[in-house]
Short mmCIF file of the C-alpha atoms (twelve columns), coordinates in Angstrom:
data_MODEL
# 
_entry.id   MODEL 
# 
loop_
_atom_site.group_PDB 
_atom_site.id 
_atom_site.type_symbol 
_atom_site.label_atom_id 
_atom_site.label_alt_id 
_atom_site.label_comp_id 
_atom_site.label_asym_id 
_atom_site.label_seq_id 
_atom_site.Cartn_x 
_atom_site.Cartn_y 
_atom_site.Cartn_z 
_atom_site.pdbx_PDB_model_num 
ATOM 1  C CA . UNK A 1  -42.652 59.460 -86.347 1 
ATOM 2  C CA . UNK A 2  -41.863 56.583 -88.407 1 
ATOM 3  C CA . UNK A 3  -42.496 53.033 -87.584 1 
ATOM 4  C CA . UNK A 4  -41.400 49.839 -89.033 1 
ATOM 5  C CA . UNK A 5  -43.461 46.479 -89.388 1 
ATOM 6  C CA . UNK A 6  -42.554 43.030 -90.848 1 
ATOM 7  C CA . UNK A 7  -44.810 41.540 -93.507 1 
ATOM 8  C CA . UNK A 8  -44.870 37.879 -94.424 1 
ATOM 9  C CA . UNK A 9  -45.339 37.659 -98.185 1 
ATOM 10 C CA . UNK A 10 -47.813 34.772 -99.466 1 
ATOM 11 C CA . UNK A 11 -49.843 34.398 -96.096 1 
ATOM 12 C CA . UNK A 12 -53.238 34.894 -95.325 1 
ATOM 13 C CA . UNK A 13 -54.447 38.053 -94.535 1 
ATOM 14 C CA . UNK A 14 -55.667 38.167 -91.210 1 
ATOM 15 C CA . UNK A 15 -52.026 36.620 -90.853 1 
ATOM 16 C CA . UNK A 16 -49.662 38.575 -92.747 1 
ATOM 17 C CA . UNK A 17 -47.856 40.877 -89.784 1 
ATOM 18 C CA . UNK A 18 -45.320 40.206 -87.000 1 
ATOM 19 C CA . UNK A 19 -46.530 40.211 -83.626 1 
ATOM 20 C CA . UNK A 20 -43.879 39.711 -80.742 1 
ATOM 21 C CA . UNK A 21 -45.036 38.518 -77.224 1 
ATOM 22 C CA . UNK A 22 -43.050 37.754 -74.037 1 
ATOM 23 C CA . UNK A 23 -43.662 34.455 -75.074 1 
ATOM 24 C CA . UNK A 24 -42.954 34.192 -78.575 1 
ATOM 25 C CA . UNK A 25 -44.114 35.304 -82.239 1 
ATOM 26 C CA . UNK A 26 -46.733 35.119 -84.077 1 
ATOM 27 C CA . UNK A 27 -48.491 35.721 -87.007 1 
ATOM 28 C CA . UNK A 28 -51.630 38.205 -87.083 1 
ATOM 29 C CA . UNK A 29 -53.726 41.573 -88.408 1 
ATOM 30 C CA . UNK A 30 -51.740 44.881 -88.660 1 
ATOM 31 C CA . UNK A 31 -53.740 46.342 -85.790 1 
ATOM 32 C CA . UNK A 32 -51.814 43.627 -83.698 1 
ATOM 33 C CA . UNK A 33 -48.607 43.958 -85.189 1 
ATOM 34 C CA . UNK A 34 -45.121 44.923 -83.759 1 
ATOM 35 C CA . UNK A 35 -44.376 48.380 -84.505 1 
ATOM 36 C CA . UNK A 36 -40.342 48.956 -84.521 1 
ATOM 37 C CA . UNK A 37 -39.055 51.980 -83.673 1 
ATOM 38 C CA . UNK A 38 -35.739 51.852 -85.700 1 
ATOM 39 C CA . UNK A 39 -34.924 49.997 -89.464 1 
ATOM 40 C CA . UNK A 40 -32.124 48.445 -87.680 1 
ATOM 41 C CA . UNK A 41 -34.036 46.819 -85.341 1 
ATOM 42 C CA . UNK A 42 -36.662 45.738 -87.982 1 
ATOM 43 C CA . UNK A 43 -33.610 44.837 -89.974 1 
ATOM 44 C CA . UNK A 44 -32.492 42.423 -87.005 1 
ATOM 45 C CA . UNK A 45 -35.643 41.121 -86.642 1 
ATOM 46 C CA . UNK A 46 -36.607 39.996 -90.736 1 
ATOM 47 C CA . UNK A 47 -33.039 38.845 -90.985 1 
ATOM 48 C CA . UNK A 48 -34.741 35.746 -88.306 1 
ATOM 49 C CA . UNK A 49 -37.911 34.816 -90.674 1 
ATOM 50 C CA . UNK A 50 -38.639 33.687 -94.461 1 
ATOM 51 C CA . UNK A 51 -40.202 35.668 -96.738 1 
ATOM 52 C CA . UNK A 52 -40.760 38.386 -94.785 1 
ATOM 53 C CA . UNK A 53 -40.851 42.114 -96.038 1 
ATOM 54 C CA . UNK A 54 -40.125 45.657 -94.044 1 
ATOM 55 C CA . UNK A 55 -42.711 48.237 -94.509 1 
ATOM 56 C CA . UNK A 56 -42.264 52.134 -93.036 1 
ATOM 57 C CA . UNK A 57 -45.553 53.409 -91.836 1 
ATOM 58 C CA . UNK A 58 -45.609 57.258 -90.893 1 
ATOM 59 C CA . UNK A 59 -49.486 58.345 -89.886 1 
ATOM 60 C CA . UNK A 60 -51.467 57.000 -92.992 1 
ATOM 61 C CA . UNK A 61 -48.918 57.100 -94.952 1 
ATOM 62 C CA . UNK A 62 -46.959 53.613 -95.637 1 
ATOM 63 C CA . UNK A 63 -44.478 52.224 -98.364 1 
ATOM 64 C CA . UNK A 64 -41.872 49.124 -98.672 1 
ATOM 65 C CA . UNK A 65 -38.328 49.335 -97.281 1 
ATOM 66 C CA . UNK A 66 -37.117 46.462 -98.896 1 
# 
């Protein structure tokens, strides 16, 4: 099944990935990171941050959506 995640381009690596909370967002390590279920949603979600990328993950596979 494939799974969306927003990247921040230019940030650190151990905080490159979006990872949402009840609280808020944050900032952190792709084995933290918010894993959307739809490109919409993803979409929805980039269209709220700056410099942000959408990659597709599927297994170990991965590439760039935008």
């Amino acid at each position: 099944m494939q799974k969306f995640l927003i990247l921040k381009s230019g940030a650190v690596l151990d905080k490159r990935f979006l990872q949402k909370t009840m609280c808020s967002d944050r900032w952190t390590s792709v084995g933290f990171a918010h894993r959307f279920l739809s490109l919409k949603e993803a979409e929805q979600e980039a269209a709220q941050h700056e410099n942000v990328r959408i990659l597709w993950e599927e297994g170990q596979d991965w590439g760039d959506v935008t």
